[in-house]
N, C-alpha and C positions, 0 to 999 in steps of 0.2 A: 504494500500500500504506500502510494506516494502521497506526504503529506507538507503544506505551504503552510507553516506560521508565522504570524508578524504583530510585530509590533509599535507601537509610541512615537512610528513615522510613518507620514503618508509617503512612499517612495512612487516616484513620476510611472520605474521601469513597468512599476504593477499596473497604477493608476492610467491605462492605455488601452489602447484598443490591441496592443502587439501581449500583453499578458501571456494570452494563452498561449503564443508561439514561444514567447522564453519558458513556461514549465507548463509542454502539451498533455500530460499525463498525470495531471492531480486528482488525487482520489474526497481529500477532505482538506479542507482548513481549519484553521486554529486560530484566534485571535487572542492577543494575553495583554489588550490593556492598552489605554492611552491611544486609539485611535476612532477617528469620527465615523456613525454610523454609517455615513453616507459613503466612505470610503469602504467598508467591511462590505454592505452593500453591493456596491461596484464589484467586487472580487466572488462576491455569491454569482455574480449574472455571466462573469465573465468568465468562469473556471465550469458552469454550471453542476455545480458539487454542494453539497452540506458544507456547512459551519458550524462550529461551535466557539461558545469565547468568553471571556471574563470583563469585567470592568476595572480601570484602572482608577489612580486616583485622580486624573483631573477630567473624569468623564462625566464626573457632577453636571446639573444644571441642563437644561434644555441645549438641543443640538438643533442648529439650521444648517438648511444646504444651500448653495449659491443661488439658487431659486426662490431663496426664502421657505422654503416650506420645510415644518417644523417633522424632525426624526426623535421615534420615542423608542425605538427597535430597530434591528434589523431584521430585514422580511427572510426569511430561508435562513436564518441563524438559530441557535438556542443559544441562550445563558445559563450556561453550567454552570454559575456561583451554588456553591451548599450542593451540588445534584454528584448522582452519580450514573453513569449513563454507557450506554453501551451500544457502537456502532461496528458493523459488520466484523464481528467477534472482538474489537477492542475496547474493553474498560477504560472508560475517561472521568476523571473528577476535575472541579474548576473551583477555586477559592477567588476573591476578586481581591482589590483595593492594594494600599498599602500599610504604611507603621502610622499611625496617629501623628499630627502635627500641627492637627489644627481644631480645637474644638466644636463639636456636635458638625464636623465636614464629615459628606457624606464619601463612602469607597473609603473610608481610612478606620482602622483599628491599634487597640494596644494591644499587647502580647497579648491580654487576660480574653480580649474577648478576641480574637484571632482563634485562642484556644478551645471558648464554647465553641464560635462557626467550626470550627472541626469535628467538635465531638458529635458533632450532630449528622455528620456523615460517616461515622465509626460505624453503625450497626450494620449498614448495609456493606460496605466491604468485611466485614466481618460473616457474613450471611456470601458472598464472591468466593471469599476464602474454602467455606464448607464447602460449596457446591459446585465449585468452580476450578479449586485448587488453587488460584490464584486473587488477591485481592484488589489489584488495581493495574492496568498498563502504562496510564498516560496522568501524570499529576500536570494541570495549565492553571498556573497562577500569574498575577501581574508578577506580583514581589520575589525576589531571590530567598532562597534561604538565607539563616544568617550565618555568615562569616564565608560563604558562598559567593563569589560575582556582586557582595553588598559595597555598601559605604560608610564610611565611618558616620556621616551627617545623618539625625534621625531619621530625615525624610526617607532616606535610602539605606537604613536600617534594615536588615532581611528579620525575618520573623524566625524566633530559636523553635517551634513549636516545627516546624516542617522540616526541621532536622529529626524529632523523636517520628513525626510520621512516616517521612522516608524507610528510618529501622526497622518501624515498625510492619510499615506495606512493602515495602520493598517496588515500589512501580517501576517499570521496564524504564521511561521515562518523565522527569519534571522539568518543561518547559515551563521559563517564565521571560519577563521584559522587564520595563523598570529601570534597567540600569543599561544608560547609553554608552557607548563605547567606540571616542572617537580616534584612540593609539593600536598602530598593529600590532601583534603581539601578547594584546592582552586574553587573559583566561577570560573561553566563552562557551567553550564545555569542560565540567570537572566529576568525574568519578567518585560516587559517594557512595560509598557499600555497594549495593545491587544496584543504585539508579546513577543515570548518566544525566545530571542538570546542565541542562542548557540555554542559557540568554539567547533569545532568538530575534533582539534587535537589531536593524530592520524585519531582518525574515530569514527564513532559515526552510532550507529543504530535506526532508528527513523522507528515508526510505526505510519501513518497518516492514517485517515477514508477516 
């Protein structure tokens, strides 16, 4: 399965009518944050594939499109925030937001409650696990883990809580965005027990069996 994730930049190369000829064989998308409906949108129509995707933290507030006319969704996407969900045999869960930094802002949490929205998708890979053998493929969050691809600055503080889940689920892999990355050179995939996290800012093209 060929899959297109992006994030926290609208890139022109996607944003085009030539998309589909740069990656003619995408199976599913992924969005992890920080990019406008209208753009995710665009990539539903132009790849004609599923979506799935989280919200970032400055997806707050109403979104217009150059038209003016007001996006509250994306049409052919889901928002896996809290869900756990399952597309032609791949387990996918989606945490959204980021580290708290700005009071009652929406998409942003503190560890504490980073930690309930988790627990609250415990039963059901746990219930994956039994019956499945397996408890999760694909973790898509905005935020990095912490000490992961983070930053020192709270804003870009990764969440310590997706370090114990990782151990704990072991998912094939954790795609997230969040943290831009404009030196070559820098770590943008890291090896974490059984899961391969990967920043997939701009976009990132992953081929899974």
């Amino acid at each position: 399965m060929n899959i297109l994730a992006v994030s926290d930049r609208v890139m022109d190369k996607l944003y085009s009518d030539q998309a589909r000829q740069y990656f003619p064989d995408i199976d599913l998308l992924i969005g992890c944050g920080d990019l406008p409906f209208y753009y995710l949108d665009f990539l539903t129509s132009a790849f004609n594939v599923p979506m799935v995707y989280v919200l970032g933290n400055h997806d707050g507030g109403p979104q217009y499109g150059a038209d003016g006319r007001l996006w509250r969704d994306v049409r052919g996407g889901i928002d896996i925030h809290g869900k756990v969900i399952m597309h032609r045999g791949l387990i996918l869960a989606g945490l959204q937001g980021s580290m708290r930094y700005k009071a009652r802002a929406e998409y942003m949490y503190s560890e504490s409650e980073m930690r309930m929205t988790v627990a609250q998708i415990v039963p059901r890979l746990l219930w994956n696990r039994q019956r499945l053998g397996r408890a999760l493929d694909i973790l898509v969050t905005h935020s990095p883990p912490y000490g992961i691809h983070d930053r020192p600055d709270l804003p870009h503080t990764g969440f310590k809580v997706f370090l114990s889940f990782l151990r704990m689920f072991k998912p094939r892999y954790h795609l997230h965005g969040h943290i831009h990355v404009y030196r070559s050179g820098e770590a943008m995939v890291t090896q974490y027990e059984k899961t391969k996290v990967i920043n997939v800012y701009p976009y990132k093209l992953l081929q899974i069996d």
